[in-house]
C-alpha positions in Angstrom: 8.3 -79.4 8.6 9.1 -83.0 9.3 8.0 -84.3 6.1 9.4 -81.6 4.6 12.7 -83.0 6.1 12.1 -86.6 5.6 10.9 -85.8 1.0 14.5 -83.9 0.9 16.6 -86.7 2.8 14.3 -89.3 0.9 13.9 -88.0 -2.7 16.9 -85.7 -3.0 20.3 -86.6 -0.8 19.5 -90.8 -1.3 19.1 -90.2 -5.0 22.3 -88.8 -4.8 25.5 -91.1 -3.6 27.0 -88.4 -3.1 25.1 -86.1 -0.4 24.5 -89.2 2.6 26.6 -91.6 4.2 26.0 -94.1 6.8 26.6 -92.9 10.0 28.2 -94.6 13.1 26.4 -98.3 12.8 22.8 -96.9 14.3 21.4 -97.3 11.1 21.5 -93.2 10.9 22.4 -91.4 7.5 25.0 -88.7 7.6 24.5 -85.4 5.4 28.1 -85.2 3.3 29.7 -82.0 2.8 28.6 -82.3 -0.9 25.3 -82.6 0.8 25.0 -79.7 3.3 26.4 -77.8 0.3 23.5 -78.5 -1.8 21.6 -78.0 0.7 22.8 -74.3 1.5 22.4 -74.0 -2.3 18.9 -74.7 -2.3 18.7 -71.8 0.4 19.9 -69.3 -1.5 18.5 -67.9 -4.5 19.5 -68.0 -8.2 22.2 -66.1 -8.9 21.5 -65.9 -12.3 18.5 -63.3 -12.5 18.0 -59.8 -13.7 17.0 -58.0 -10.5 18.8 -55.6 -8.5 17.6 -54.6 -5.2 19.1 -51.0 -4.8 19.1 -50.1 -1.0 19.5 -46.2 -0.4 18.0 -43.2 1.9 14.4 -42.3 0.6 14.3 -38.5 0.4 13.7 -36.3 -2.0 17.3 -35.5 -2.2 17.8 -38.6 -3.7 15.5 -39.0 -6.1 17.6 -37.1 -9.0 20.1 -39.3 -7.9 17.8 -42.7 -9.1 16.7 -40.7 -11.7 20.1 -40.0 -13.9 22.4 -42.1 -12.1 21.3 -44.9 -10.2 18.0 -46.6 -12.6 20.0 -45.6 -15.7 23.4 -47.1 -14.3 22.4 -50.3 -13.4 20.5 -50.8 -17.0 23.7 -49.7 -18.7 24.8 -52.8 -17.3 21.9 -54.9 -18.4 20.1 -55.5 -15.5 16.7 -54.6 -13.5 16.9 -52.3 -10.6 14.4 -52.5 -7.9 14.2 -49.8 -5.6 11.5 -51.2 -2.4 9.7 -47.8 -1.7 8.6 -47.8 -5.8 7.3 -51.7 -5.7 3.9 -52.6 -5.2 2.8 -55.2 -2.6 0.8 -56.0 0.4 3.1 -57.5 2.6 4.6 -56.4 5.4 7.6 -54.0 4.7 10.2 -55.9 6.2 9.0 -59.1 5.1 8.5 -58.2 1.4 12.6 -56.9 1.4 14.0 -59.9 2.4 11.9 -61.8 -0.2 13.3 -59.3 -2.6 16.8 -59.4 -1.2 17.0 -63.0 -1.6 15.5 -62.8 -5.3 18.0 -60.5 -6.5 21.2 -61.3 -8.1 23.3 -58.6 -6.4 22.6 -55.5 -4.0 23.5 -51.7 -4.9 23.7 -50.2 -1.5 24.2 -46.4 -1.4 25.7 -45.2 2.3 24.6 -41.6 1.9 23.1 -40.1 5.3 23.8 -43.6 7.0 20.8 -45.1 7.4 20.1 -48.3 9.1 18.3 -50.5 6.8 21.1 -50.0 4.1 23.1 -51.4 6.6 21.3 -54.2 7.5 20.5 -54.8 3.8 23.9 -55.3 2.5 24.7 -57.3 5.6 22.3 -59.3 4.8 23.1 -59.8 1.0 26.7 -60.9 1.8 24.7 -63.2 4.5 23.4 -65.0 1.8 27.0 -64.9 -0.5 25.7 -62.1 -3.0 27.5 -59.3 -4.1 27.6 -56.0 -3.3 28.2 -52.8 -4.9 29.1 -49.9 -2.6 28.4 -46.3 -3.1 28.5 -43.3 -1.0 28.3 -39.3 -1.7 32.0 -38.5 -2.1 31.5 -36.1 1.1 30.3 -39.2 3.4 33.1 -41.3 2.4 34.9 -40.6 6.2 31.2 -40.9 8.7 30.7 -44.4 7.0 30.5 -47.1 9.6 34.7 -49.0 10.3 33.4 -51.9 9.4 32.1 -50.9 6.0 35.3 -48.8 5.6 37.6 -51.6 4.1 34.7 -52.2 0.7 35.7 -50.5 -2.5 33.2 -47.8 -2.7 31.7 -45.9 -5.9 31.9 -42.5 -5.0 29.9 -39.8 -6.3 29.3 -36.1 -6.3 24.8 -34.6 -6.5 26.6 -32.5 -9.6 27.9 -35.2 -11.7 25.4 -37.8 -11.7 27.0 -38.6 -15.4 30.0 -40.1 -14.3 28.0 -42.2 -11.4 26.0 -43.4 -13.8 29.1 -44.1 -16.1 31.0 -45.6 -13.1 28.0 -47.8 -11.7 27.7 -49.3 -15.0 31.4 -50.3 -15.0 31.8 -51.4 -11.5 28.7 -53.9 -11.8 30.3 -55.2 -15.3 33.8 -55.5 -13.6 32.5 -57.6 -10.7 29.2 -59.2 -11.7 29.4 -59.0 -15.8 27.2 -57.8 -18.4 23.5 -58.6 -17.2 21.1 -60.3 -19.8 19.4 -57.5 -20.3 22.2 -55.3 -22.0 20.7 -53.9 -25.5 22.6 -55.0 -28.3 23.0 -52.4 -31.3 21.9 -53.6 -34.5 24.1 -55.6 -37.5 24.1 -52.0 -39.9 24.3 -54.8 -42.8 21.4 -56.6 -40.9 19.5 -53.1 -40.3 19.7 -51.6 -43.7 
């Protein structure tokens, strides 16, 4: 870890006038704001990617709900969705969603039946200064949690999985933008 420490301060803030500073006169560097900045930058992953992690209850319940809302929504939009329980690995669970979590560009996290680790999964996206995009079954809007009350949430009803597929799509758009996957139709001069 050390020389770890010592390449970054060496090869990366000196290079840069910018990111150190003298310190006090005992021959000490400083880190500068612009330096901790780029620092916590370096942290955090790209913001720039495809993936979505989508964090949501696991029951068969819900699985419609991927199926014609969720998947579809999120590639409407022109992005990947990654849902953990369909991703192959041999990591530890836990381990392997905070890898993905910190991959991702932005986190759908559904609220239906409550659970914990969608909780602690969008907590920990905004931890690391990505978005979010909140949904819940319309019906679930009151049990959610106070202090997820005050997020805008897509809300959603099991027999119009249309419109949250139609809505998803828009509210990523609105606050993240069109992802680089969005399909572009044809030129009709260019595809005749």
């Amino acid at each position: 870890m050390r020389g770890y420490i010592a390449y970054l301060v060496q090869r990366v803030l000196e290079d840069n006038n910018c990111f150190v500073e003298q310190g006090d006169g005992s021959g000490y560097l400083r880190i500068t704001p612009s330096g901790w900045s780029f620092l916590l930058d370096l942290q955090r992953s790209s913001t720039r990617g495809s993936s979505v992690f989508v964090a949501m209850w696991f029951n068969s319940i819900m699985d419609k709900v991927w199926d014609e809302a969720f998947l579809p929504g999120i590639a409407d939009a022109g992005y990947r969705a990654l849902r953990i329980d369909k991703h192959q690995h041999n990591n530890r669970i836990d381990d392997e969603i905070i890898v993905k979590l910190k991959e991702c560009r932005f986190l759908v996290a559904d609220f239906t039946a409550r659970r914990g680790g969608v909780y602690f999964e969008a907590g920990f996206a905004l931890g690391l200064g990505k978005p979010v995009i909140w949904t819940v079954r319309v019906e679930e809007l009151k049990k959610i949690h106070f202090d997820t009350r005050q997020y805008a949430f897509v809300t959603w009803k099991c027999d119009d999985l249309p419109k949250l597929r139609q809505d998803l799509q828009f509210r990523i758009e609105a606050t993240i933008g069109k992802g680089p996957l969005v399909i572009k139709p044809l030129d009709k001069a260019v595809s005749s």
